[in-house]
C-alpha positions in Angstrom: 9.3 -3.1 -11.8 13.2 -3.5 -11.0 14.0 -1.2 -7.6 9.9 -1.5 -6.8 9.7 -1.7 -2.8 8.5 -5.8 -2.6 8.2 -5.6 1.0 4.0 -5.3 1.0 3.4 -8.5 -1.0 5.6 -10.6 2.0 4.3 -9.0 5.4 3.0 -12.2 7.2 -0.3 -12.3 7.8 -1.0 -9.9 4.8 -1.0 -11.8 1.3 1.8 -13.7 3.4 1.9 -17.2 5.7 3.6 -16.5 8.9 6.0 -18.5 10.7 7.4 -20.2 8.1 11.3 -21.5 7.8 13.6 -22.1 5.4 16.7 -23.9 6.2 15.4 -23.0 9.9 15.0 -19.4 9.5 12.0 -17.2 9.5 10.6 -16.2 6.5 7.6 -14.9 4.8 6.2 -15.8 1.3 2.8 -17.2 -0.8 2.6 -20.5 -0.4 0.7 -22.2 -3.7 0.0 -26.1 -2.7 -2.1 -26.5 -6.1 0.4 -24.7 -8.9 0.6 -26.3 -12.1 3.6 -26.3 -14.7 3.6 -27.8 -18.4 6.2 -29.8 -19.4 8.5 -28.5 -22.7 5.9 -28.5 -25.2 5.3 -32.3 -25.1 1.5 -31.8 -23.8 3.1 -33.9 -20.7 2.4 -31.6 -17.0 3.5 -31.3 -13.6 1.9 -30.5 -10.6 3.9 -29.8 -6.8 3.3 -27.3 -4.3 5.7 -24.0 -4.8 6.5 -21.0 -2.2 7.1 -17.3 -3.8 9.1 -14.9 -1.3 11.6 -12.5 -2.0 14.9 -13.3 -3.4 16.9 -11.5 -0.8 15.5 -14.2 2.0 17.0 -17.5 -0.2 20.6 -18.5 0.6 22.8 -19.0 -2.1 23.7 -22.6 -1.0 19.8 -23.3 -1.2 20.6 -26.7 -2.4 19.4 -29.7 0.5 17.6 -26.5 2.2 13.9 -27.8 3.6 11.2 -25.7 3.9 8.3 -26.0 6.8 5.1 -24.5 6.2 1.9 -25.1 8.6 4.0 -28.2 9.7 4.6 -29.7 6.7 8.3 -30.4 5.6 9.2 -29.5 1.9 12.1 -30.0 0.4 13.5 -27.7 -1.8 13.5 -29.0 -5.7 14.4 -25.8 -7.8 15.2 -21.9 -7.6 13.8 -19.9 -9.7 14.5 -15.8 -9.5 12.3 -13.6 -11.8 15.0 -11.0 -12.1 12.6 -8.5 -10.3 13.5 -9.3 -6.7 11.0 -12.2 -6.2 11.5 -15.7 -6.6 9.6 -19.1 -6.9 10.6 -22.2 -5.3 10.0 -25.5 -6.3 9.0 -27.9 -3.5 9.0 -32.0 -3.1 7.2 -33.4 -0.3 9.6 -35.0 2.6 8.3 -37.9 3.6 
């Protein structure tokens, strides 16, 4: 899976959102508003809205980054590469 050409999963429009921005650039990804994770094996869960794109399109300093999708501001909580070019972003509600 490491090298595999990512590019079809993120074409906008496609499995993709379109004009979406991170940190005010363009960028393409999944957008998931109902993912769920479980907590460290304490039966306790968490639910918040994440964004999957390629790892190539998040900044390094991703910290304090927001990210708009469909006009909603996110801001961004976690970072979270899979190692195989694609990564998931954690997002908070800006109020």
């Amino acid at each position: 899976m490491i090298g595999d050409d990512l590019s079809p999963f993120f074409v906008a429009g496609e499995f993709s959102d379109a004009n979406d921005t991170l940190g005010g650039l363009p960028v393409s990804g999944i957008f998931d508003g109902a993912y769920a994770a479980v907590g460290d094996g304490l039966g306790m869960g968490d639910s918040r809205p994440v964004y999957m794109l390629a790892t190539a399109s998040v900044p390094f300093a991703w910290a304090g980054l927001q990210l708009v999708h469909k006009g909603v501001v996110y801001s961004l909580a976690d970072h979270q590469p899979d190692g195989t070019g694609k990564s998931l972003l954690l997002l908070d509600n800006v109020a």
